[in-house]
Gaussian input, Z-matrix of N, CA and C with variables (Angstrom, degrees):
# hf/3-21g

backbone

0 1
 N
 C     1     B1
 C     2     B2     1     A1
 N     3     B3     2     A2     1     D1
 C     4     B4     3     A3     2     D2
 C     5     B5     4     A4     3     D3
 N     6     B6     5     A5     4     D4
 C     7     B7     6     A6     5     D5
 C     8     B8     7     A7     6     D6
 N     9     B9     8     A8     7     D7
 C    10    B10     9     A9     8     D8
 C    11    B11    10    A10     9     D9
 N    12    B12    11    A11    10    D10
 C    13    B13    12    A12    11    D11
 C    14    B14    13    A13    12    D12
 N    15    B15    14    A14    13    D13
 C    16    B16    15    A15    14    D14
 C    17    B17    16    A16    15    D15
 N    18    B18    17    A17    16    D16
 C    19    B19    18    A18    17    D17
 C    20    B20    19    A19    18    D18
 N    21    B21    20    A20    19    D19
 C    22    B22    21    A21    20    D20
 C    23    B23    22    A22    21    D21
 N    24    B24    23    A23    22    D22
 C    25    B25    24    A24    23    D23
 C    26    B26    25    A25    24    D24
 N    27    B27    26    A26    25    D25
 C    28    B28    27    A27    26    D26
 C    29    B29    28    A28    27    D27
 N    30    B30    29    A29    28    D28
 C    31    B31    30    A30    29    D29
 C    32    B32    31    A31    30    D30
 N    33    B33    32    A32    31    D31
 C    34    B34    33    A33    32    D32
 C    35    B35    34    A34    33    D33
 N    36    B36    35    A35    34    D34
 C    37    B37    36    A36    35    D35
 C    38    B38    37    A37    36    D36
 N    39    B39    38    A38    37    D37
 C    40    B40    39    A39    38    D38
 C    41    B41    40    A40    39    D39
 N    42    B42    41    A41    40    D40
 C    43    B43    42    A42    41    D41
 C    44    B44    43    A43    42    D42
 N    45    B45    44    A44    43    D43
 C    46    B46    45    A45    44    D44
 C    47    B47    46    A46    45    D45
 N    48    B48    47    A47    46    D46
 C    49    B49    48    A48    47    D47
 C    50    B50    49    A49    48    D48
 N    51    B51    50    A50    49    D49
 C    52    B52    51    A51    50    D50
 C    53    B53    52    A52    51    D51
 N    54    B54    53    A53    52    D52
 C    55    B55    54    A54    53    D53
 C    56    B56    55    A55    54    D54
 N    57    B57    56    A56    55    D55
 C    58    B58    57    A57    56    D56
 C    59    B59    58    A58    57    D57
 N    60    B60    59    A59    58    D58
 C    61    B61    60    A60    59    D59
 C    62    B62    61    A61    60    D60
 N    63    B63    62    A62    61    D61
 C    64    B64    63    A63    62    D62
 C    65    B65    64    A64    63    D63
 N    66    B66    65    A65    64    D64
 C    67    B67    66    A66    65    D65
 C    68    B68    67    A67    66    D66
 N    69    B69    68    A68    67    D67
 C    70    B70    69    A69    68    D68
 C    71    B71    70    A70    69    D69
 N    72    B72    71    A71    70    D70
 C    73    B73    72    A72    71    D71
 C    74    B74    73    A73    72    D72
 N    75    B75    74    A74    73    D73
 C    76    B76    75    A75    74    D74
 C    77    B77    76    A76    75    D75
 N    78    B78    77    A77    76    D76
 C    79    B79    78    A78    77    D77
 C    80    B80    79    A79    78    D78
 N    81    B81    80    A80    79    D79
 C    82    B82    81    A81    80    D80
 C    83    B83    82    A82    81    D81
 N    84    B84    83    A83    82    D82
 C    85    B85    84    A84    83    D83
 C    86    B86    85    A85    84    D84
 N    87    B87    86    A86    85    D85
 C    88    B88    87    A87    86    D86
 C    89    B89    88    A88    87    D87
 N    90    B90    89    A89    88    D88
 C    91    B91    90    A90    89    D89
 C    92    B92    91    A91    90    D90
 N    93    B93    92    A92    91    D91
 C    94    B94    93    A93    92    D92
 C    95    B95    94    A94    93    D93
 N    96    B96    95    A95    94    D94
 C    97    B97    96    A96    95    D95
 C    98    B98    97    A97    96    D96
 N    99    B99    98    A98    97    D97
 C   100   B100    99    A99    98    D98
 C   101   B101   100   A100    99    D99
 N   102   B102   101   A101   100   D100
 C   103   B103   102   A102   101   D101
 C   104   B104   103   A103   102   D102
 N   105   B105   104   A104   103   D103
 C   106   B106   105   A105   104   D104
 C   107   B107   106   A106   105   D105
 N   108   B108   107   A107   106   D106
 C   109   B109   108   A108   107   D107
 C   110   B110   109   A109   108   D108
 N   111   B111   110   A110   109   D109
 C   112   B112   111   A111   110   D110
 C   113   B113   112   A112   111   D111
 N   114   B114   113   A113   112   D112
 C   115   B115   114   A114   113   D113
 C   116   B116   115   A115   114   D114
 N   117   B117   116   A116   115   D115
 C   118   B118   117   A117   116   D116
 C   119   B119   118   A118   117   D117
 N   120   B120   119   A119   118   D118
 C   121   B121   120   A120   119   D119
 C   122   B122   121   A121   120   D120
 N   123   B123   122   A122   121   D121
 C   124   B124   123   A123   122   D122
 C   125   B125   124   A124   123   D123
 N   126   B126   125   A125   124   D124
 C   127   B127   126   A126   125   D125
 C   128   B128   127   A127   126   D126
 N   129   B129   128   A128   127   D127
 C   130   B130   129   A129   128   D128
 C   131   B131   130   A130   129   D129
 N   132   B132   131   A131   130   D130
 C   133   B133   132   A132   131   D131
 C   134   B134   133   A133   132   D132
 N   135   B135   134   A134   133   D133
 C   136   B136   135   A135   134   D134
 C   137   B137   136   A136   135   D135
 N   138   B138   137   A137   136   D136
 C   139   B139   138   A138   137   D137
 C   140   B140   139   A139   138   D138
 N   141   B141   140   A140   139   D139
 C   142   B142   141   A141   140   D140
 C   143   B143   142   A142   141   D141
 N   144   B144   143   A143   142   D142
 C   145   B145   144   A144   143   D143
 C   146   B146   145   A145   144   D144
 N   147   B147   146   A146   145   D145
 C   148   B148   147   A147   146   D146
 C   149   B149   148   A148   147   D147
 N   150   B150   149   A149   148   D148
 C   151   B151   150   A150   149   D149
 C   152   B152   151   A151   150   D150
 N   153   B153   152   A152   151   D151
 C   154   B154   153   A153   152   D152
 C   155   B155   154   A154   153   D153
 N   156   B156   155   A155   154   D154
 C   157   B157   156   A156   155   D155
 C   158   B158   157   A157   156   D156
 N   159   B159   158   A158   157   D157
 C   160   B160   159   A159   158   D158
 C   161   B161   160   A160   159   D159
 N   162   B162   161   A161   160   D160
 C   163   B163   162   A162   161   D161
 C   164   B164   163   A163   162   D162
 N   165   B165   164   A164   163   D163
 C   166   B166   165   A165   164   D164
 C   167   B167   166   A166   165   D165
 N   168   B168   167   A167   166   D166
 C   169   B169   168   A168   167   D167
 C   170   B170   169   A169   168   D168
 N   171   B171   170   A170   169   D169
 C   172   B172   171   A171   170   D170
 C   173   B173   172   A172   171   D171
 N   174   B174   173   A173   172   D172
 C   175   B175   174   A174   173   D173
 C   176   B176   175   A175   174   D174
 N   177   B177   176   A176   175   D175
 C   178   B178   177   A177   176   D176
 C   179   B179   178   A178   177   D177
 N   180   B180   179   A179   178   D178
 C   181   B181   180   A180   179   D179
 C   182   B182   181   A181   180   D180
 N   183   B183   182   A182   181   D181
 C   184   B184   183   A183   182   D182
 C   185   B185   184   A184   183   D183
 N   186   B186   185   A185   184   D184
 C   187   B187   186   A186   185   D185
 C   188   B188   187   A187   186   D186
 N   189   B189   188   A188   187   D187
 C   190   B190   189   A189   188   D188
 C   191   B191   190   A190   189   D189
 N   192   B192   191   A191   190   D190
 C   193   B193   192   A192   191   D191
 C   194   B194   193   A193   192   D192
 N   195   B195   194   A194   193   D193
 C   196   B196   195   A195   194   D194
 C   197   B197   196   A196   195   D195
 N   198   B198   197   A197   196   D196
 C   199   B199   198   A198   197   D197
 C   200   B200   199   A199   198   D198
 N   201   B201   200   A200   199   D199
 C   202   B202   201   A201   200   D200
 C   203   B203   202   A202   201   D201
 N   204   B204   203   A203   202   D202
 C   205   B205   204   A204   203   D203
 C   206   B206   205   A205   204   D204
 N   207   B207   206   A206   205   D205
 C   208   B208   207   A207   206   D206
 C   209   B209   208   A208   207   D207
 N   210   B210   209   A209   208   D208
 C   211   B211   210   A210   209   D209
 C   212   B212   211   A211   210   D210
 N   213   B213   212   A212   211   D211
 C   214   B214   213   A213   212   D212
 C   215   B215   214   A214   213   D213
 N   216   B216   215   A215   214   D214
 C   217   B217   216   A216   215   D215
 C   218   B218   217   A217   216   D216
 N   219   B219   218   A218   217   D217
 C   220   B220   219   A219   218   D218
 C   221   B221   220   A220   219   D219
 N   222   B222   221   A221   220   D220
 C   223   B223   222   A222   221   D221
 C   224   B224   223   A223   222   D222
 N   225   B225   224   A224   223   D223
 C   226   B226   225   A225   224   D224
 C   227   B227   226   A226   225   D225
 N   228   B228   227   A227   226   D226
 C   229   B229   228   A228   227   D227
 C   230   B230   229   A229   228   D228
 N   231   B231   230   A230   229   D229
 C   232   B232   231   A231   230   D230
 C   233   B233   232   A232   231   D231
 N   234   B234   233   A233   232   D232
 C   235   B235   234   A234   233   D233
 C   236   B236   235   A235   234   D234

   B1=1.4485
   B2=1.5278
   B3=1.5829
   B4=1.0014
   B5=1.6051
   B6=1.2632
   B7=1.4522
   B8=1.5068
   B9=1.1714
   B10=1.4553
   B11=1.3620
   B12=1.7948
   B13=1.4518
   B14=1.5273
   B15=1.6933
   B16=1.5704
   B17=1.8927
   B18=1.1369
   B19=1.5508
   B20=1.6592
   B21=1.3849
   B22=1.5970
   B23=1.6128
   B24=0.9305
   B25=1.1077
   B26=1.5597
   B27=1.0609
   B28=1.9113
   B29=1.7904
   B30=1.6436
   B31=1.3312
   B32=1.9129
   B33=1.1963
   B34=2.1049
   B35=1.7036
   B36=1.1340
   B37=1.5409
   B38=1.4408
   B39=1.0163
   B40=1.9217
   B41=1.1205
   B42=1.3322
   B43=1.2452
   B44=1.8213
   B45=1.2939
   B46=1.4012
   B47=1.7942
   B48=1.4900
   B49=2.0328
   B50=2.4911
   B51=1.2954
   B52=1.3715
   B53=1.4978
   B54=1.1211
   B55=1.4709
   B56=1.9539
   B57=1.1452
   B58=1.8914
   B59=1.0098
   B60=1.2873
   B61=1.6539
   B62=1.6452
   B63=1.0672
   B64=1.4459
   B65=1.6363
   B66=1.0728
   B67=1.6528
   B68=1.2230
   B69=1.4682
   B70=1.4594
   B71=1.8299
   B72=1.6765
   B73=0.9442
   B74=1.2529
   B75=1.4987
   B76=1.0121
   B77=1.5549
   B78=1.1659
   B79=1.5121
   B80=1.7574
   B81=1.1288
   B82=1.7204
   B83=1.7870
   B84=1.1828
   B85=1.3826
   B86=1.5874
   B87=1.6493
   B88=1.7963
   B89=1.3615
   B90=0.9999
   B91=1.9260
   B92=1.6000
   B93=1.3528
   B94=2.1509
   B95=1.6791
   B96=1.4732
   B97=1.0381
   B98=1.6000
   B99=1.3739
   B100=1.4501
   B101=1.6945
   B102=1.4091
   B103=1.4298
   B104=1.1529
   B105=1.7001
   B106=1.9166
   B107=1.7315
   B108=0.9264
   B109=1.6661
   B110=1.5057
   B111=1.0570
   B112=1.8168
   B113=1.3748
   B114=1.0859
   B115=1.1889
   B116=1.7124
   B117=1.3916
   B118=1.0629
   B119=2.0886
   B120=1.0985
   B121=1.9957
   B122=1.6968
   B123=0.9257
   B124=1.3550
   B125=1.8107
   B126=1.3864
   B127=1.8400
   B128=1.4516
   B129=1.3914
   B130=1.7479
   B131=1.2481
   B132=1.7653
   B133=1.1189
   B134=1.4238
   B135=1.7397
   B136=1.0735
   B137=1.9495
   B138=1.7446
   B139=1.5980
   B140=1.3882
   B141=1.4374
   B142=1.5151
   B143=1.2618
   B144=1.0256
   B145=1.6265
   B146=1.1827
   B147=1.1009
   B148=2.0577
   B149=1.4662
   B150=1.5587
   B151=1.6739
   B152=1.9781
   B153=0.9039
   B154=1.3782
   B155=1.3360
   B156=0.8664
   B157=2.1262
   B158=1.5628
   B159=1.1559
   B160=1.7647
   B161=1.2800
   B162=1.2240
   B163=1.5107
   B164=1.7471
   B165=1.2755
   B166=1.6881
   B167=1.2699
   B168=1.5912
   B169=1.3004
   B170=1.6503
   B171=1.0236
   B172=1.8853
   B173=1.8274
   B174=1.0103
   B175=1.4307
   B176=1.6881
   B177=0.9393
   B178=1.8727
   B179=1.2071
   B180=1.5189
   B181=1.5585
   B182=1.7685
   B183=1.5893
   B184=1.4156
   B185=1.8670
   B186=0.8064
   B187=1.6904
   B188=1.5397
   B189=1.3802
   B190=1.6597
   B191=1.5897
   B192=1.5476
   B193=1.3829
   B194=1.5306
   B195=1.1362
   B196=1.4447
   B197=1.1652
   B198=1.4764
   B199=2.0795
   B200=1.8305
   B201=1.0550
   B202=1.1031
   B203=1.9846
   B204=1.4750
   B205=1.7324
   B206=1.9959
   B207=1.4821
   B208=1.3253
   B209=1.6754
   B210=1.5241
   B211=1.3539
   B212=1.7019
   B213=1.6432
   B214=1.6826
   B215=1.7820
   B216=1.5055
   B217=1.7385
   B218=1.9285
   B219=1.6888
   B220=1.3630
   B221=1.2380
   B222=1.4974
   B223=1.3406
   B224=1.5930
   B225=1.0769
   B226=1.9269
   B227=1.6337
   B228=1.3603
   B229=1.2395
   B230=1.5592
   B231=1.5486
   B232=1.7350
   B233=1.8548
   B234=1.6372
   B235=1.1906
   B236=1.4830
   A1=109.31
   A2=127.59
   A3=122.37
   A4=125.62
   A5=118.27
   A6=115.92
   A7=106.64
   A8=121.64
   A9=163.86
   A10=125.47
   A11=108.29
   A12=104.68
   A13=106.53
   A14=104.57
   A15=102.02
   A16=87.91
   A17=86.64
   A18=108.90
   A19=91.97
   A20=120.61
   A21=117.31
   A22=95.62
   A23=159.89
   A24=145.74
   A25=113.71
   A26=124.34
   A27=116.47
   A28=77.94
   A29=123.91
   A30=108.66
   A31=140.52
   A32=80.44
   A33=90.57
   A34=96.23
   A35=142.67
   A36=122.45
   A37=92.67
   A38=154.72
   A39=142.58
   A40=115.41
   A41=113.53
   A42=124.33
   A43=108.34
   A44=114.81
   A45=134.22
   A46=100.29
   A47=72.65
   A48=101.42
   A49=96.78
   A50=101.01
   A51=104.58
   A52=131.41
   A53=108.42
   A54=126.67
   A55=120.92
   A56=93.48
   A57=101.54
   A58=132.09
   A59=117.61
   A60=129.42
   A61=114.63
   A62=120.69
   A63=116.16
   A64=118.36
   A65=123.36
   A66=114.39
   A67=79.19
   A68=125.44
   A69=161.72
   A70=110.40
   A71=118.75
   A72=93.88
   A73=115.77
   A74=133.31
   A75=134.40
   A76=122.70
   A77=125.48
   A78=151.58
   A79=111.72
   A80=85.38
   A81=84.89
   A82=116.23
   A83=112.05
   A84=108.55
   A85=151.79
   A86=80.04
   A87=88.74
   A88=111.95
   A89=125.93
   A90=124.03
   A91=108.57
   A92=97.24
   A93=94.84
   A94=92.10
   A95=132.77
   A96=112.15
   A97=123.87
   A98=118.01
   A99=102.85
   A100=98.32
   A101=129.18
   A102=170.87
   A103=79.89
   A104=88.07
   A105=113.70
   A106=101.73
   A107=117.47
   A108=114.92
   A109=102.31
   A110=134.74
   A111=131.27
   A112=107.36
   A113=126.88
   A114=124.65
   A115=109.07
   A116=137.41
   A117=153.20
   A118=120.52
   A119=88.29
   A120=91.75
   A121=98.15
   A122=115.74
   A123=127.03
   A124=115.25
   A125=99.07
   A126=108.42
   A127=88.99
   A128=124.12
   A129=111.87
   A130=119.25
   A131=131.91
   A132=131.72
   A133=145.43
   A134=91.82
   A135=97.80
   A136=152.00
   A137=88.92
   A138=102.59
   A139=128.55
   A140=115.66
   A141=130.37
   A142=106.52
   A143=128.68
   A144=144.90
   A145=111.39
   A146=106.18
   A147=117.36
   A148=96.96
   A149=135.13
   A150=97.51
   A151=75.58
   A152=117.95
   A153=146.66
   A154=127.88
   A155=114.64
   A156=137.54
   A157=89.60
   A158=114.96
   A159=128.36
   A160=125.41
   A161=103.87
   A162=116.76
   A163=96.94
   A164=149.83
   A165=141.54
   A166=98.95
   A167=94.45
   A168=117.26
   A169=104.98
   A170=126.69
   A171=132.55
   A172=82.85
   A173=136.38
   A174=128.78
   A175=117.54
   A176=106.49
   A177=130.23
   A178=103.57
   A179=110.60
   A180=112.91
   A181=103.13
   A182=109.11
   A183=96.35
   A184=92.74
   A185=132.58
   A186=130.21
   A187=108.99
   A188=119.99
   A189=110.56
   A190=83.82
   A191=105.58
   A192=141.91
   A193=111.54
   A194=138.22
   A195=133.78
   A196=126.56
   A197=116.34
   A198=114.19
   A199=88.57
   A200=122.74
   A201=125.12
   A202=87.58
   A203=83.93
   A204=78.39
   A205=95.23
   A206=113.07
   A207=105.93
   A208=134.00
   A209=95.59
   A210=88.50
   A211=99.49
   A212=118.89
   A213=102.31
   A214=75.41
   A215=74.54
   A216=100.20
   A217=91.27
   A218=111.04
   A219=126.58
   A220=136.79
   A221=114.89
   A222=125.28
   A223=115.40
   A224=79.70
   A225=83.34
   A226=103.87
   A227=129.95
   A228=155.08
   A229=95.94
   A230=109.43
   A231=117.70
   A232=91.37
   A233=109.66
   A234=121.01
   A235=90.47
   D1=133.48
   D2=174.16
   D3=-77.42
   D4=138.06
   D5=-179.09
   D6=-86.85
   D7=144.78
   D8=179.18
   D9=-100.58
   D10=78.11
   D11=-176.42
   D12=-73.43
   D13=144.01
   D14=175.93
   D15=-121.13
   D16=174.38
   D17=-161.27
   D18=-135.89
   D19=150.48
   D20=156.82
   D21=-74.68
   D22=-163.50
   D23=-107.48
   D24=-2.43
   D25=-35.16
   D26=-156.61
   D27=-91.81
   D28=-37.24
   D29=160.27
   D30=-62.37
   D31=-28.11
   D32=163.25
   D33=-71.72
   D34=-62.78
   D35=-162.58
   D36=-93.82
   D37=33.44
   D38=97.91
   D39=-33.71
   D40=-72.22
   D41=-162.09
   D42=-66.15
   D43=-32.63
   D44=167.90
   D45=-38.23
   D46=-83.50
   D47=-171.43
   D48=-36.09
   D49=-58.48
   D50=170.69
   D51=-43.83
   D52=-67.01
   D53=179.10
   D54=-81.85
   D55=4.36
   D56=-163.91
   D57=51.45
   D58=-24.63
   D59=-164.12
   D60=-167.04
   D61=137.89
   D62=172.19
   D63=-151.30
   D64=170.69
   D65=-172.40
   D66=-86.28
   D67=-167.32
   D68=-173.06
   D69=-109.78
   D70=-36.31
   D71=166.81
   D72=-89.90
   D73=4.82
   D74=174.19
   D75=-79.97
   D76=-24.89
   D77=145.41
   D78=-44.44
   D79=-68.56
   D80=173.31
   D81=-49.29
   D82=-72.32
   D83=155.61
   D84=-11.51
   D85=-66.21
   D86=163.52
   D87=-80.41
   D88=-27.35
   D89=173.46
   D90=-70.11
   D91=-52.57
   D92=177.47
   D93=104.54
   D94=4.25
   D95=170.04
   D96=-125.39
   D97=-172.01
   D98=-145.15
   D99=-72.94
   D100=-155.24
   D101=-173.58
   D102=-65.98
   D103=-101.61
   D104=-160.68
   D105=-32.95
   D106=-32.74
   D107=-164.68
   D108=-92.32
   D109=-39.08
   D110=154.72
   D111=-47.40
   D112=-48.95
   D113=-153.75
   D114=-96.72
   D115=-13.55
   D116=124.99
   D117=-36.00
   D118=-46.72
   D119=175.88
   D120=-77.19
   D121=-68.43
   D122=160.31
   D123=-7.88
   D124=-71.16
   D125=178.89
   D126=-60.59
   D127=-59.18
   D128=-166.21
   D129=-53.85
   D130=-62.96
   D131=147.08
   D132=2.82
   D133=-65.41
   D134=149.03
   D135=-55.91
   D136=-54.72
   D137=147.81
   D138=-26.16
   D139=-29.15
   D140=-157.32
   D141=-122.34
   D142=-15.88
   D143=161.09
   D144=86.25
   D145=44.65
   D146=-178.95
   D147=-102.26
   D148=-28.77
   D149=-171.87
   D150=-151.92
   D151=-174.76
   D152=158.62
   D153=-130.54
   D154=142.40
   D155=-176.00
   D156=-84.73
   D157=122.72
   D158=157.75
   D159=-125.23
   D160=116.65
   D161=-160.49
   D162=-74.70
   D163=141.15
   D164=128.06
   D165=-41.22
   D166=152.14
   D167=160.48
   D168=-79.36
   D169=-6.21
   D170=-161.38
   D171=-93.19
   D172=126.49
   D173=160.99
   D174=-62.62
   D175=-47.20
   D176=152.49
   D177=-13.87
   D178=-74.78
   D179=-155.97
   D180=-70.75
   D181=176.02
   D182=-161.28
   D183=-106.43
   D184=173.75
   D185=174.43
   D186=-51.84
   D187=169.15
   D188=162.27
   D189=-136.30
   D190=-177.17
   D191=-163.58
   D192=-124.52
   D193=95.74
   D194=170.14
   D195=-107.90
   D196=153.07
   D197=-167.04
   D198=-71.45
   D199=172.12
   D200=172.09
   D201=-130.25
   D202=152.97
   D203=-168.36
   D204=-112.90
   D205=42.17
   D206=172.35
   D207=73.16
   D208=-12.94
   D209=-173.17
   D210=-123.83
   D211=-33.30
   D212=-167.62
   D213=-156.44
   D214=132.62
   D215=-160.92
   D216=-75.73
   D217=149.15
   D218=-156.19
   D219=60.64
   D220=30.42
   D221=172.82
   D222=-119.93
   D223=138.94
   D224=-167.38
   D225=-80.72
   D226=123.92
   D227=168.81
   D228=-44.97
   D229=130.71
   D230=171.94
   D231=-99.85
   D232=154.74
   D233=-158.95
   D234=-138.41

C-alpha cells in the first residue's frame, strides 16, 4: 500500500473541502500554527484558485477562507 504524506497545509484544505468555510483564526487554531503561516498558505492557495480570503463587512469579525469551486469566484466548493 502506498503511503500518503500529509502536511498541515494538505490538512487546512481538508478541513476547508469539509467545513466550506472557516474564519482564519479558526484555522490557525485547529492547525496549532502561527498567523503569518495561515495566512501565507492562504495567499498561495489562493494564487492557485483553491479557496478565497473574504473579508466581513463587520470590521470586528475576523476574515474567513472558502473552497472556491473553479468556476465563479465566492462560492463554496461541494465535496
Amino acid at each position: 500500500m502506498e503511503k500518503r504524506i500529509e502536511t498541515k497545509a494538505d490538512e487546512m484544505l481538508m478541513r476547508l473541502r469539509r467545513e466550506k468555510k472557516m474564519n482564519v483564526l479558526e484555522l490557525q487554531a485547529a492547525l496549532g500554527v502561527d498567523r503569518d503561516v495561515v495566512d501565507q498558505w492562504i495567499s498561495i492557495f489562493e494564487a492557485h484558485g483553491l479557496v478565497e480570503l473574504v473579508y466581513p463587512p463587520n470590521p470586528v469579525e475576523p476574515p474567513y477562507v472558502v473552497i472556491k469551486d473553479g468556476q465563479k469566484p465566492g462560492t463554496a466548493k461541494e465535496v
